[in-house]
C-alpha positions, 0 to 999 in steps of 0.5 A: 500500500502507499504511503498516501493510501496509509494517510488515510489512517487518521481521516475523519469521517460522519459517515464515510462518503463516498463509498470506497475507492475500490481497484486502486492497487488492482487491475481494473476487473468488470463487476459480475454479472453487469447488464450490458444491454436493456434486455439484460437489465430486463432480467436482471429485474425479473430474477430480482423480482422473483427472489423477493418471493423466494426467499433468494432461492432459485427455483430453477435450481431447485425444480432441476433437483426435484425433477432430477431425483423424481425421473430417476426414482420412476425408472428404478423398480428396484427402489421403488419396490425397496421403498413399498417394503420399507413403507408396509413394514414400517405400518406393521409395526406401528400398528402392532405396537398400537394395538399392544396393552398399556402396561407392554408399552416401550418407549421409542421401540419402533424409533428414537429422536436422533441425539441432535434432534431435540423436538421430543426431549420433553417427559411428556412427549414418553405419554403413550399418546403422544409418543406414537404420534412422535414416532409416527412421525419419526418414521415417515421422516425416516421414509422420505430420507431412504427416498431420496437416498441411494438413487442410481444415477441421480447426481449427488447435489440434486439428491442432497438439495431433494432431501433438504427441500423434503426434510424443510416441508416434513419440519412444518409439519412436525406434531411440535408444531400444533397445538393439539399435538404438542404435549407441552402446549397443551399442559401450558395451556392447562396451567395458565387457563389460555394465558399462553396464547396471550403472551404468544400473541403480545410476543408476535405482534412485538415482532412483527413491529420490529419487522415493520419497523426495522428496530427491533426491541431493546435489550440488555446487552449494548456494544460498548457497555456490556458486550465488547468492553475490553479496553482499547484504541482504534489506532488505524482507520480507513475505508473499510476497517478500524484496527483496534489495539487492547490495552494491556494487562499484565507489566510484560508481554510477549513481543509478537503482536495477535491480530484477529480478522473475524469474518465480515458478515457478522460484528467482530464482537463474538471473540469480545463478548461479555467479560466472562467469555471475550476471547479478546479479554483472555489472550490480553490476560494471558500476556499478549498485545491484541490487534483487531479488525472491525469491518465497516458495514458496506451500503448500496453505495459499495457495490463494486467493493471486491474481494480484492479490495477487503485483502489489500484495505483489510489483513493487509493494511492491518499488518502494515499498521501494526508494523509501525506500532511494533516495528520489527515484530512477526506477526501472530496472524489469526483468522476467524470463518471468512477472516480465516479464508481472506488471511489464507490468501494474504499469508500465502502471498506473504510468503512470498513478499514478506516471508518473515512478516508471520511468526504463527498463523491461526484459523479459526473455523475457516476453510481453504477447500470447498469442496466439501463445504457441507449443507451451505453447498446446497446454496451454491450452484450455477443457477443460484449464485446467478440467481443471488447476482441478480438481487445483488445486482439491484440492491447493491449489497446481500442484504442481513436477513437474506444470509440469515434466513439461509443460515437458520434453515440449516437448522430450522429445527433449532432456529426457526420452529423451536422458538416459534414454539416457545415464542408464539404457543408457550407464549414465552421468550427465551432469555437473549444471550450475549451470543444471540444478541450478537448473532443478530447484529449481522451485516450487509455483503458488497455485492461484487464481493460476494460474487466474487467469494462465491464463483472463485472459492465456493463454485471453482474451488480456485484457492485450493487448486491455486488458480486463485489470483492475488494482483494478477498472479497465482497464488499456492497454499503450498508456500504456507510455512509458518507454524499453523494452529487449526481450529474445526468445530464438531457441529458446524453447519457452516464450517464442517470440521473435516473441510477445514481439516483439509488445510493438512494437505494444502499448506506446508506447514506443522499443523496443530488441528483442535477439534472442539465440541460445539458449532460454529461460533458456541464452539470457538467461544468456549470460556474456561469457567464454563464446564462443558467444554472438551477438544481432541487435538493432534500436531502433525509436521510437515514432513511426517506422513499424513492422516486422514479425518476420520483416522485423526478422530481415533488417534487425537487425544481427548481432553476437557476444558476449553481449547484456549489454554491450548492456543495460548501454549501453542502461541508461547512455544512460538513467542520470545521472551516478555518484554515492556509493552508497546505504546498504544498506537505506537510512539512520537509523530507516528502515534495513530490513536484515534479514539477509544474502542469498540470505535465507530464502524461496529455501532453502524447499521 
């Protein structure tokens, strides 16, 4: 970056317009999918029209899917006669368990809830009544799976999508979610005389305002006061980031700075969240000096922003920053989900420039090949990421409650139904969490960006492959040669655990990989002083021979607590002696402190 782009530090801004100065250190590249005649502009109006009924999804991809599994199902008599079998006895049973005299009666004998499955986790769903109408249920679910599975000839996508589309349907009609069928429900409405319904009727209406509205009810928590508290300084701003440094805690730390890049579809403050879980807090206590990036929330005005831009404006001015503040010091670079993805890139083609500028590089729930990036995949194909350009394409940005709605129905058992449940038929609120109040706080998506991200890793898997282009150039995993600390989460729907394992066999590097209990983000905030925390974790070197996931799951030791105590002594083993700390911000005439964090960027909406 230039020394005028660097000037750009201490710019004041009430709000920064115009939108970014994007391109300036790239070559010029066309935006995706630009209209380039009134007939393009014609469809890109109609798609964009059709995604505000769809939810963003593609139909055409998803008749495709259907009609892929249906015509392949209707020319398979084998299957079809499979499946007759299965359905007769499946009834038989039922109906024979039916019949049986009370005092003979099993609890789920015919079918169990899986162990993530938490709809029928209640005492009273074990009342014979309503335990057959559960297991009735479970069984036709359990049906359509083995229809829409093992299919010859059906491509392995359209079958994943036909089962997701089935198991999205099947979840509506869950017993839980009626009241006549709901054991909870009907015992709420016994103790309460009806009440229930009036609380769930206040708690809709109260949605439905905020819907209206945009503004959603107020709550405890509050960036600045009680969720992102640690103290610190914005000590570098430009159009897309502010870069915080944490004051320090401890009279020594260790000389080599941490910088975090969290991911910018959400608020960086999930790894500052109350004092009792802030990963922030911890690694300050623990004698570090702390960098972190808040990214600015982009607005139509930034839709050519590209995914070039956020490298160049983002990890990398915040590694040319923190080199005047700590000059001479490699970096422990850390990356957390598309942070982790972005700073992959920017390592590898550091290694090259700058090959001493990393001392250690951390990943955080992130992946590197897409190849098996799980339900999310589902998504992300030719017909819907050119579906998704289209409603980019007119709003300028992804906008929050699209990305949302695409992450809640992978678990729309957890996310949706559960707390329409609660919400609406128990007429109960779930107390708000730190991390729910966080996971609500999301933010909009540049729409080339986007684009870009979704063509270039997810669709042509170009970073894995290295066909993926830093200033013209391709650029290799392979030239990764710091020490790597990975982090994979068991339930991750949207980082599964063995696609972030594959950064094994890409980089070139001692890699120690931490698989940890929990999902995405309840699997990385894993405080200490909470109990149920446990990881597995292994460090294989780069000349040694490689071991696959599923041989890594029996051979990497088990232990309890939180995986932080790990990192820490992962970034100790990599780190010199203690010294003084730095000044905030750095010193003399070069001193960039600008105001007190959490800064400005993460207040915007």
């Amino acid at each position: 970056m230039t020394s005028e782009a660097m000037d750009s530090k201490v710019v004041p801004f009430e709000p920064v317009k115009p939108p970014l100065q994007v391109g300036a250190a790239v070559p010029a590249v066309p935006a995706p999918s630009e209209p380039v005649s009134a007939f393009d502009v014609i469809d890109h109006l109609a798609h964009a029209m059709i995604a505000r009924w769809t939810g963003g999804l593609s139909p055409a991809a998803l008749t495709l899917a259907l009609l892929d599994w249906q015509l392949h199902l209707a020319i398979s008599p084998g299957k079809q006669l499979t499946l007759a079998r299965g359905a007769i006895r499946d009834a038989m049973q039922f109906f024979e368990t039916l019949a049986n005299p009370h005092p003979v009666y099993r609890t789920w004998g015919l079918i169990a809830p899986a162990p993530t499955d938490r709809r029928f986790s209640e005492p009273d769903w074990e009342l014979p009544a309503f335990n057959m109408l559960a297991q009735a249920f479970l069984l036709t679910e359990q049906w359509w799976q083995s229809a829409t599975t093992d299919v010859h000839g059906v491509a392995r996508q359209d079958a994943a999508i036909a089962d997701f589309a089935i198991r999205q349907w099947l979840d509506v009609l869950a017993p839980t979610n009626f009241a006549l069928t709901n054991p909870e429900v009907l015992r709420k409405i016994i103790e309460t005389g009806g009440g229930n319904f009036v609380g769930g009727l206040h708690n809709w209406l109260e949605d439905w305002k905020a819907l209206v509205t945009g503004h959603g009810p107020e709550h405890r928590f509050v960036v600045g006061q009680n969720v992102a508290v640690t103290k610190g300084k914005v000590v570098y701003r430009n159009e897309l980031i502010e870069l915080i440094q944490y004051s320090p805690t401890t009279s020594q730390v260790r000389p080599e700075p941490i910088l975090i890049g969290p991911a910018w579809i959400m608020k960086y403050y999930i790894l500052d969240l109350s004092p009792h879980n802030s990963l922030v807090r911890f690694l300050v206590e623990s004698g570090f000096t702390v960098f972190m990036i808040s990214w600015r929330n982009p607005t139509p005005e930034d839709r050519n922003v590209s995914l070039e831009d956020y490298r160049r404006l983002g990890v990398d001015a915040a590694i040319e920053a923190i080199g005047r503040i700590a000059p001479g010091q490699p970096i422990h670079a850390t990356g957390y989900c598309l942070g982790g993805t972005l700073l992959s890139i920017a390592a590898a083609r550091l290694s090259k420039e700058k090959p001493d500028c990393l001392r250690t590089v951390t990943l955080l729930a992130a992946q590197t090949d897409f190849t098996e990036a799980g339900e999310l995949t589902l998504f992300i194909n030719e017909s819907q990421v050119s579906f998704l350009e289209d409603m980019m394409w007119q709003r300028g940005v992804l906008e929050t409650t699209q990305m949302a709605g695409a992450f809640q129905m992978l678990r729309s058992n957890d996310l949706i139904w559960s707390r329409m449940i609660r919400d609406y038929l128990i007429g109960e609120r779930q107390p708000l969490s730190d991390l729910m109040a966080w996971n609500a706080d999301a933010t909009r998506m540049p729409y080339r960006m986007h684009s870009e991200y979704l063509r270039q890793l997810f669709l042509d898997n170009e970073l894995a492959e290295g066909r993926y282009r830093v200033d013209g150039k391709p650029i290799s995993l392979s030239d990764l040669h710091a020490p790597m600390f990975v982090v994979g989460t068991l339930r991750d729907h949207v980082a599964p655990w063995k696609s972030t394992f594959k950064i094994h066999f890409l980089a070139d590097a001692d890699t120690t990989f931490v698989l940890t209990n929990g999902g995405h983000n309840a699997g990385v905030v894993a405080a200490p002083n909470e109990p149920w925390h446990s990881y597995q974790v292994l460090t294989e070197l780069k000349d040694g021979l490689y071991i696959g996931p599923d041989e890594w799951l029996k051979v990497a030791p088990k232990r309890e607590g939180s995986w932080w105590h790990e990192w820490v002594a992962f970034l100790n083993a990599h780190s010199g002696e203690p010294v003084a700390p730095s000044p905030m911000g750095g010193a003399g005439k070069d001193a960039t402190a600008l105001e007190d964090a959490p800064g400005r960027y993460v207040l915007q909406h």
